[in-house]
C-alpha positions in Angstrom: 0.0 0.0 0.0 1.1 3.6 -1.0 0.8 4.3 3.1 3.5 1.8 4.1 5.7 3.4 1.3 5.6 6.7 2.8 5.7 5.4 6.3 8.8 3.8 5.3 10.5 6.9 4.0 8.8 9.4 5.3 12.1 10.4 7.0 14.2 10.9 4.1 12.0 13.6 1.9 12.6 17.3 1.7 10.1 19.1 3.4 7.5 19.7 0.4 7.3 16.2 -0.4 6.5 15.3 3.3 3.9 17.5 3.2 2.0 16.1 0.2 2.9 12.4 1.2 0.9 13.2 4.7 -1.7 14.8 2.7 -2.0 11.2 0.3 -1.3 9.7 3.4 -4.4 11.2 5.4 -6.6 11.4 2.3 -6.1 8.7 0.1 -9.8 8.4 -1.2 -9.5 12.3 -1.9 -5.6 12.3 -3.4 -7.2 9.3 -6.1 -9.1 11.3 -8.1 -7.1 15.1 -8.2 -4.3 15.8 -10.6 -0.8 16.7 -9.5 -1.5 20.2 -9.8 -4.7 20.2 -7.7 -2.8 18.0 -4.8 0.1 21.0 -4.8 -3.0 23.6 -4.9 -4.3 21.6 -1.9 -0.7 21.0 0.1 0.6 24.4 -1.0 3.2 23.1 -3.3 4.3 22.9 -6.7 3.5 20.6 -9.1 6.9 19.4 -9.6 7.2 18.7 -6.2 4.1 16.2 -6.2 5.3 14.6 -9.5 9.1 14.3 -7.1 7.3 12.6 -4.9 6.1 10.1 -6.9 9.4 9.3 -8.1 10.5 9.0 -4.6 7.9 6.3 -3.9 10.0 4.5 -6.3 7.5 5.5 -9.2 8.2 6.7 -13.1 6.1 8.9 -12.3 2.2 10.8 -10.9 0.1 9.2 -13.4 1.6 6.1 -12.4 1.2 6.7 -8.4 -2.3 7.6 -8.7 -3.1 4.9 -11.2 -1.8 2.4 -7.9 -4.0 5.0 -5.6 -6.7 4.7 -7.4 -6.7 0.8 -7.6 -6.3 0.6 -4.2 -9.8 2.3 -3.7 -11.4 1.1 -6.7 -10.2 -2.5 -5.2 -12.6 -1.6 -2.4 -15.7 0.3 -3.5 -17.9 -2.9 -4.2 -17.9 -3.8 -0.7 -18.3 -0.3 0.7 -20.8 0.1 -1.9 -22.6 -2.1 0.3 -22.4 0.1 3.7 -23.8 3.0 1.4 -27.4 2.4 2.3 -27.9 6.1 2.4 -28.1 9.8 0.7 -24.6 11.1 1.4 -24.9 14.5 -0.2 -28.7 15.1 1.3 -28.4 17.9 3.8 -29.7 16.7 7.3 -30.6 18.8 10.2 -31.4 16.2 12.6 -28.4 16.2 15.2 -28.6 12.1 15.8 -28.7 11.7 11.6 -26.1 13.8 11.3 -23.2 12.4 13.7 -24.7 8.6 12.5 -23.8 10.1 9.2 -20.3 10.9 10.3 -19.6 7.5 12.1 -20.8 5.8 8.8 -18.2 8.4 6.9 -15.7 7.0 9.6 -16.6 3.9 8.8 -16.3 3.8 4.9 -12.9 5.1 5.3 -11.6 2.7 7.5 -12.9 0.0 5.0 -11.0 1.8 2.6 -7.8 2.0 4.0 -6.9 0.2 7.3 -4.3 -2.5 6.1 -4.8 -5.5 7.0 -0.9 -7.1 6.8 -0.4 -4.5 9.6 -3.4 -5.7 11.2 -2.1 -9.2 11.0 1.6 -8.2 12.4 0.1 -6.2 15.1 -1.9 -9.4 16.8 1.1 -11.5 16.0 3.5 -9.5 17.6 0.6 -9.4 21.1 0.5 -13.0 20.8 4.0 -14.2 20.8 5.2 -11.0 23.2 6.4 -11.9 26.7 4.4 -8.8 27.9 2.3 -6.7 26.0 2.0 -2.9 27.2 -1.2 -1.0 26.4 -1.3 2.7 26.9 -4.0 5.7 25.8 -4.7 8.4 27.7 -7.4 11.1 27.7 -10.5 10.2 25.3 -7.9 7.5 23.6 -8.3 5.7 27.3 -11.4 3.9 26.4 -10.1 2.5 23.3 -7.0 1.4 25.2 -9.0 0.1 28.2 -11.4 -1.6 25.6 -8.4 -3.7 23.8 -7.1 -4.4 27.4 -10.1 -6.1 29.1 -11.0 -8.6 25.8 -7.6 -9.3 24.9 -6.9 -10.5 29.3 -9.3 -12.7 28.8 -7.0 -14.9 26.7 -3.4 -13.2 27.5 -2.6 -12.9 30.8 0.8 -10.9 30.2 -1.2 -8.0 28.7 -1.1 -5.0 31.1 -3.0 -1.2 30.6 -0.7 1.4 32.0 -1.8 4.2 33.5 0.0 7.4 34.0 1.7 6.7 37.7 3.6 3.9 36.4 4.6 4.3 32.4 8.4 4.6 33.2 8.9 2.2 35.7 7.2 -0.3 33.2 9.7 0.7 30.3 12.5 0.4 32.3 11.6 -3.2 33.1 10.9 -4.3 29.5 12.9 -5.8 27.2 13.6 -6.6 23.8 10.6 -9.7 24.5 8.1 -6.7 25.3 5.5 -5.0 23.6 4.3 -1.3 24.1 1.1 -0.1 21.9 0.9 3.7 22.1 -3.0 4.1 21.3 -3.7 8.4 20.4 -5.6 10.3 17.8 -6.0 14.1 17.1 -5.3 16.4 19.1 -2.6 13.3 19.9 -1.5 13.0 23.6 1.7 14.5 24.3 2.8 11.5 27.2 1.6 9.0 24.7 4.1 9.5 22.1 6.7 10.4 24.6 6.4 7.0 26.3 6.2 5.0 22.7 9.4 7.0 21.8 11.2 5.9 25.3 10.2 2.6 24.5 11.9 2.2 21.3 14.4 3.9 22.7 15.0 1.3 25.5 14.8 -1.8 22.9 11.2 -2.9 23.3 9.3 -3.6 20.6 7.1 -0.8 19.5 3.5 -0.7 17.7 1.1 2.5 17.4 -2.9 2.6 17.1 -3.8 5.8 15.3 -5.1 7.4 12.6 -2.7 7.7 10.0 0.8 6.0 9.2 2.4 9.8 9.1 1.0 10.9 13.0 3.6 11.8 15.8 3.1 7.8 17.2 4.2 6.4 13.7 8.4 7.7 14.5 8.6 5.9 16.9 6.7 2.7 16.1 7.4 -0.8 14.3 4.1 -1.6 13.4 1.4 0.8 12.6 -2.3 0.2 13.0 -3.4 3.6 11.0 -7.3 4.0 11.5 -8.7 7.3 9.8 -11.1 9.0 11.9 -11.8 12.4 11.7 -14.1 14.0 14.7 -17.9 15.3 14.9 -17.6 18.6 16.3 -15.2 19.0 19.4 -16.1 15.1 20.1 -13.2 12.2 19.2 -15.1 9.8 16.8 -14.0 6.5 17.9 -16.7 4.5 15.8 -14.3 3.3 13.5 -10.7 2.5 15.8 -13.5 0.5 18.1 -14.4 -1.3 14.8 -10.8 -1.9 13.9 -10.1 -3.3 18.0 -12.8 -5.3 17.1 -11.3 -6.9 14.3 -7.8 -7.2 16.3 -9.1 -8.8 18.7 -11.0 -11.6 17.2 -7.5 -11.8 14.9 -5.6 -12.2 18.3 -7.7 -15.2 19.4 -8.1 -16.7 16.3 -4.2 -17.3 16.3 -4.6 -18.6 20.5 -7.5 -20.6 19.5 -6.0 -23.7 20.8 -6.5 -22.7 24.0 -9.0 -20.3 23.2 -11.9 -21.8 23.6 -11.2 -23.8 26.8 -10.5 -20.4 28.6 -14.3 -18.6 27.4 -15.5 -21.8 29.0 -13.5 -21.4 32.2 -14.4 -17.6 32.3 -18.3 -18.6 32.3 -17.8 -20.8 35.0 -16.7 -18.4 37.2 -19.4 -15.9 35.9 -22.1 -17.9 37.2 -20.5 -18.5 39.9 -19.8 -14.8 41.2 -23.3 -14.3 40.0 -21.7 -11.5 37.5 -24.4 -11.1 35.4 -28.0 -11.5 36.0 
C-alpha cells in the first residue's frame, strides 16, 4: 500500500514532499481522483514537487502513483458500496442523523484504507510477546481500556498502564516486550513520549492511530493507521472500536487452541460470582 511506502521513508523527503505524502497519506480516497496540480494547490506546493514525490515512492512517475492509488480504492468500492445504504450528499438537520452520518463516513474510510498485513503483524506480535503494554490516555483511554479487558481474557501478560507507572514499566521491559501507544488528534503529548522511550529502550514498539504519518508512527514498528476524523469538538471512535474489534477476534483466532477452553473457564466463574443477571 502507497501508506506503508511513505511510512517507510517518510524520513528521508525534503520538506514539500512530506507534506503532500501526509496529505496522500491522510486522504487517500480524496488524493485518487485530483491531478498533481490540484494536490500542490491543496498542500501548497508545486507541481513538480508532487510529481518528485512520486518518483520518490520509487514510481516513473504521478500518473503512475495515482493509477496504484486509485486501484487501491477502486479494489474496495464494491464492498463499501454495500455500507452506502444512504443519501450522502442530502443535507440533514437532525443532530442524531447527522453524527450517524459521520460514524458511517468514519466507517467507509476505514474499509478503505486500514491494512490488513499491519493488522495481522500487530496481533502476532501481542501473541508471541512476553508482555504486552497497552497505553491511551485522555479520550484515547477507552479505546485502550477496551483492547485491554478482551484481549486478558486470553493473554494474561497483557497489562494497561496508567500514567503513575509508564516509566517504571519501560524500564523493566525488554527486547521480549511489547508497548502499543493508542492516540488520535489532538494526539497526547505522554503518549508519544512514552512509545518513543520505549523504542528507545529496545522494546518492541507498535502504534494505534489514525494515520501512518502521526507523531506515534516515528517511533513505532508496526502501525495500526485507522482514519477518523471527529464530529464537532467530540473524538469519533466509531471506526478504531471497529478496527479493535477486528484485532481482537484476529488475536484469538491465532490462541485458538486454548482459546476456547478459557471462554468456558471464564463462564464458569461468571455464574459463579453471580456476575451477570
Amino acid at each position: 500500500m502507497i501508506q506503508r511506502l511513505i511510512q517507510e521513508r517518510l524520513g528521508d523527503l525534503p520538506p514539500g514532499q512530506a507534506e503532500v505524502a501526509r496529505f496522500i497519506a491522510q486522504n487517500p480516497q480524496e488524493a485518487a481522483f485530483l491531478t498533481a496540480a490540484q494536490i500542490g494547490l491543496r498542500v501548497g506546493v508545486s507541481e513538480s514537487t508532487v510529481i518528485r514525490l512520486a518518483m520518490a515512492l520509487g514510481y516513473p512517475g504521478f500518473p503512475e502513483m495515482k493509477a496504484a492509488l486509485a486501484g487501491q480504492v477502486k479494489d474496495q468500492l464494491s464492498t463499501l458500496e454495500r455500507l452506502h445504504r444512504y443519501d450522502e450528499s442530502s443535507v440533514e438537520p437532525s443532530l442524531l442523523r447527522r453524527a450517524l452520518r459521520e460514524d458511517m463516513s468514519n466507517l467507509s474510510g476505514a474499509l478503505l484504507s486500514v491494512d490488513e498485513e499491519a493488522l495481522e503483524a500487530l496481533a502476532s506480535a501481542i501473541v508471541q510477546a512476553k508482555e504486552t503494554y497497552i497505553l491511551g490516555l485522555r479520550s484515547a483511554h477507552s479505546l485502550a481500556y477496551y483492547l485491554w479487558f478482551y484481549l486478558s481474557w486470553f493473554l494474561p501478560h497483557v497489562q494497561l498502564l496508567e500514567r503513575e507507572t509508564i516509566w517504571e514499566r519501560i524500564t523493566q521491559g525488554t527486547s521480549e516486550t511489547l508497548f502499543v501507544g493508542v492516540s488520535f488528534p489532538r494526539y497526547t503529548r505522554l503518549t508519544v513520549e512514552a512509545l518513543e522511550a520505549a523504542r528507545a529502550k529496545g522494546l518492541s514498539t507498535a502504534a494505534i492511530t489514525d494515520s501512518s504519518v502521526s507523531p506515534l508512527a516515528a517511533y513505532a514498528q508496526i502501525v495500526l493507521a485507522i482514519p477518523s476524523k471527529p464530529i464537532s469538538f467530540i473524538d469519533s471512535f466509531s471506526a478504531p472500536m471497529s478496527v479493535l474489534n477486528a484485532l481482537i477476534l484476529c488475536v484469538v483466532e491465532k490462541c485458538k487452541d486454548h482459546a476456547e477452553e478459557r471462554l468456558e473457564e471464564l463462564e464458569h466463574i461468571w455464574r459463579e460470582r453471580k456476575i451477570y443477571l
